[in-house]
C-alpha positions as CSV (number, residue, x, y, z in Angstrom):
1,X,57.5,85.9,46.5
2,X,60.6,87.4,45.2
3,X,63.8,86.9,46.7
4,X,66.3,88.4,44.3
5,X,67.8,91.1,46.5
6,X,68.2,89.1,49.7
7,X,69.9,86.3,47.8
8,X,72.4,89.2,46.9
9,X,72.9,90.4,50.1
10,X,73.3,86.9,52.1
11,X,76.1,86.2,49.1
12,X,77.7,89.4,50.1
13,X,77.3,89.0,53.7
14,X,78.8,85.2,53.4
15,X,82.2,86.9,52.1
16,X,82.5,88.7,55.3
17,X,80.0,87.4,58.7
18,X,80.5,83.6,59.4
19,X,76.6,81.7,57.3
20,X,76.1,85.4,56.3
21,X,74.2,86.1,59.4
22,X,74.9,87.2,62.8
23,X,73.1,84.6,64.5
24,X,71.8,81.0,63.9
25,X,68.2,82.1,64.5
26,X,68.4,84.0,61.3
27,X,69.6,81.2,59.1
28,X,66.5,80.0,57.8
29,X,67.7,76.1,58.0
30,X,65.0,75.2,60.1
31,X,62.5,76.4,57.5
32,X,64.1,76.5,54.1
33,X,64.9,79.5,51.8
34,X,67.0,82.7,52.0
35,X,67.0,84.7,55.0
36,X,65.1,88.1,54.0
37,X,66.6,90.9,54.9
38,X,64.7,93.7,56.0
39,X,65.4,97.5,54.9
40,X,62.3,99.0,57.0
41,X,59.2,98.8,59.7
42,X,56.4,100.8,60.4
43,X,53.8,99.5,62.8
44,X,53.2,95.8,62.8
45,X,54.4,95.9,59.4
46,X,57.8,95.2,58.3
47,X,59.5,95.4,54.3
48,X,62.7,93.6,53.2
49,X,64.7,94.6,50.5
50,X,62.4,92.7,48.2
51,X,59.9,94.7,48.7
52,X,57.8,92.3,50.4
53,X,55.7,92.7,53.8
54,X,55.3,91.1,56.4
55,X,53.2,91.2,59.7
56,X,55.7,91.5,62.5
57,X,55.2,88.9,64.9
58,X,58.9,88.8,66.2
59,X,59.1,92.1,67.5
60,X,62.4,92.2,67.2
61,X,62.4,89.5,70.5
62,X,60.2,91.8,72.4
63,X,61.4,95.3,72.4
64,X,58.8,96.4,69.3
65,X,55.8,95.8,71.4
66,X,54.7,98.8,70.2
67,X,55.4,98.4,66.9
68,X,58.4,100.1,64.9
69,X,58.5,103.6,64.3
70,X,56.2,105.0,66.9
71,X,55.4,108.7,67.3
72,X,56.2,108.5,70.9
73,X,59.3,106.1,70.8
74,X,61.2,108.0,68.1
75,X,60.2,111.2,70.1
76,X,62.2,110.0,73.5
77,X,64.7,108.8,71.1
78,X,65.7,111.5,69.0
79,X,65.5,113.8,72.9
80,X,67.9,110.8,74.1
81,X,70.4,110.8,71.4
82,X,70.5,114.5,71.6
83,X,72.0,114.5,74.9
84,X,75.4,112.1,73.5
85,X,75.1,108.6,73.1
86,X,76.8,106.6,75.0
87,X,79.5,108.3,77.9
88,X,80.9,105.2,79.2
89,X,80.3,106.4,83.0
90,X,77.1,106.2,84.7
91,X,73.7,108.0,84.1
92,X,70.6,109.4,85.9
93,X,69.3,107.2,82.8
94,X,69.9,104.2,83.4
95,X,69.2,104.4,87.3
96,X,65.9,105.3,86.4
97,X,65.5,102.9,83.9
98,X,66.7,100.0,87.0
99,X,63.9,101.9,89.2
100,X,61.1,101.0,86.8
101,X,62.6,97.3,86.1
102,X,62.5,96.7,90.3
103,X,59.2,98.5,91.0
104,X,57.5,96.6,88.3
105,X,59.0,93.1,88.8
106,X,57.6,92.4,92.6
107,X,60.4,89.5,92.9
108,X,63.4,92.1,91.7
109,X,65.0,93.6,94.5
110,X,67.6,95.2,92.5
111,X,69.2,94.7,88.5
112,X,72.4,95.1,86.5
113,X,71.9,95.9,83.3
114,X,74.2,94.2,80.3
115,X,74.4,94.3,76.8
116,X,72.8,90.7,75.9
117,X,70.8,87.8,77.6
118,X,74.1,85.8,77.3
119,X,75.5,88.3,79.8
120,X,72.7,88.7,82.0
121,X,73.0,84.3,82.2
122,X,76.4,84.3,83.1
123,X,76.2,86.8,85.4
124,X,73.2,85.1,87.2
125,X,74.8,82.0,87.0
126,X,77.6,83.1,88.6
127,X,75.7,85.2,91.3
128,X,74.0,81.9,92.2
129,X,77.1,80.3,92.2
130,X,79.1,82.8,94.6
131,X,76.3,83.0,97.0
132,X,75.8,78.9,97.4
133,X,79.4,77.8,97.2
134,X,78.0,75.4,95.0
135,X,78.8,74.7,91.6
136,X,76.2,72.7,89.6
137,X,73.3,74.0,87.3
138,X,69.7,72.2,86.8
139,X,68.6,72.9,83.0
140,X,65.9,71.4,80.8
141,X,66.0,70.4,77.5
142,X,64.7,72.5,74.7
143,X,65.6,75.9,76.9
144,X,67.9,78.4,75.1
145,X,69.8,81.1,77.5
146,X,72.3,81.8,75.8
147,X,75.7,81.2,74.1
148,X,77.4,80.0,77.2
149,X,79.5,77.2,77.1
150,X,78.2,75.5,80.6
151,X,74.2,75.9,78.8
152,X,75.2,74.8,75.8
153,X,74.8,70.8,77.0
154,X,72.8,68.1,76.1
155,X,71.5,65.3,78.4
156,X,73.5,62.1,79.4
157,X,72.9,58.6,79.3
158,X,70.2,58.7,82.1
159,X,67.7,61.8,84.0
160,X,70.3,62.7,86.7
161,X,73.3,62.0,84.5
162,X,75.7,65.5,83.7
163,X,75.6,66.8,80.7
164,X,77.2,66.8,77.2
165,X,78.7,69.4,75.1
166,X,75.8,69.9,72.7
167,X,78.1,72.3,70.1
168,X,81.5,71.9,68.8
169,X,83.5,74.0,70.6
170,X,82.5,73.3,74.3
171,X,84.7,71.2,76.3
172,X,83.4,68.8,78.6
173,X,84.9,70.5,81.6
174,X,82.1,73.7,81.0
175,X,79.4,71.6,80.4
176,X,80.5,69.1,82.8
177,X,78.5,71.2,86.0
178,X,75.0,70.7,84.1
179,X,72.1,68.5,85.0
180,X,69.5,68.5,81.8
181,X,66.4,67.6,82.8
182,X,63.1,66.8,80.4
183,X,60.8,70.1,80.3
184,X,57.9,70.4,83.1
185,X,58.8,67.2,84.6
186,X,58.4,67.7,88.4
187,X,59.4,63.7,88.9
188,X,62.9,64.6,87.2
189,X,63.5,67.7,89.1
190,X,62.3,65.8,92.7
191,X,64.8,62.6,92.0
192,X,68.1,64.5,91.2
193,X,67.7,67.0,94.3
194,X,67.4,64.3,96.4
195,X,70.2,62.5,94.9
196,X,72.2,66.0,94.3
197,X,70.6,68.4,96.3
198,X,73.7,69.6,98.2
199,X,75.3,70.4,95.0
200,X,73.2,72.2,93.1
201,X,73.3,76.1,92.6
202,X,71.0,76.7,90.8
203,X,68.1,76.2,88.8
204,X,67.4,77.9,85.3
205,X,64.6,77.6,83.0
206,X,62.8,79.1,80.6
207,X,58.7,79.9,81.3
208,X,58.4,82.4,78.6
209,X,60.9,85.5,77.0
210,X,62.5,86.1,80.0
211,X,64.9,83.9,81.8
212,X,64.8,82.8,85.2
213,X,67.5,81.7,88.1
214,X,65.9,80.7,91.1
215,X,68.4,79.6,94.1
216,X,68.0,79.9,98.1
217,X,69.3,81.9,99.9
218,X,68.3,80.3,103.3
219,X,65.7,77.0,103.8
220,X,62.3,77.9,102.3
221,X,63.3,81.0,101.3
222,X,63.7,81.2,97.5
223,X,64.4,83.8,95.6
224,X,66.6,84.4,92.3
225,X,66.7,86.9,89.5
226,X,66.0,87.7,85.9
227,X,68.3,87.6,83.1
């Protein structure tokens, strides 16, 4: 498979984005090879500058579920982005658009909509946070949510031990509020709330593409929110 144009375009890209990509995902390290870089999609079929094709089973992290380029999609787009876009003030748009999110989502009383999953973490972190008065986080190992420093931990010397900076770059004062547990291990979560239940904030985990923060907001009453 030729690679030719995509090895150019990583060595320009080196010069000026940090690894020549603008996130770690894209490096290819886990697998090998050059990133490719893509120059188009239509359908379930994408191209990179190679001229190669490729089924699309990323989806560009879920918002091509309909594939790229659809009649439809570019339709509401091109009406959208002839009406200005972007006005830095609120829209009928995006109230709708919160409308469909809560009546869909049975759990989602109401939304804030942010510009990355990083955001829509820290703010839920820090929603759960406010409302509890309580400061630590439960997370399990091998869940991603995120660049934030307090997430970005590894797990201690023992199951309810706090957690470690897992990057350079994260002081042990941000990740020092963490509990990492082992994935879809009831035990684990049990023994630390028992041992730290009074503490805790929250806990966030990671069932499928979406994030969740579940904390209480009264005894048997939980509830929490998607980020």
């Amino acid at each position: 498979m030729n690679s030719g144009a995509s090895e150019a375009l990583l060595a320009r890209a080196s010069a000026v984005i940090p690894g020549g990509v603008n996130s770690p995902v894209r490096a290819f390290r886990a697998v090998g090879g050059t990133p490719r870089f893509m120059a188009s999609g239509k359908g379930a079929w994408l191209t990179d500058v190679d001229g190669n094709r490729y089924v699309d089973l990323i989806c560009s992290w879920g918002p091509m579920i309909l594939g790229h380029a659809h009649p439809e999609v570019l339709r509401a787009v091109n009406e959208a982005a002839a009406q200005g876009f972007s006005f830095g003030t609120p829209s009928e748009n995006e109230v709708a658009l919160a409308e469909e999110i809560v009546a869909r989502i049975e759990p989602v009383d109401q939304v804030r909509l942010v510009n990355s999953g990083t955001e829509a973490t820290m703010s839920a972190i820090r929603l759960a946070r406010g409302y509890t008065q309580r400061d630590v986080i439960v997370k399990f190992a091998g869940c991603y949510h995120g660049h934030v420093d307090a997430l970005l931990a590894s797990a201690g010397s023992g199951v309810a031990t706090f957690a470690l900076p897992d990057s350079a770059g994260v002081p042990r004062s941000s990740a020092g509020e963490t509990i990492v547990l082992p994935y879809n291990d009831l035990a684990a979560v049990e023994a630390v709330f028992a041992e730290r239940g009074q503490q805790i904030a929250a806990v966030i985990t990671r069932p499928h593409r979406a994030t969740w923060v579940s904390f209480r907001r009264s005894p048997g009453s939980p509830r929490g929110c998607v980020a």
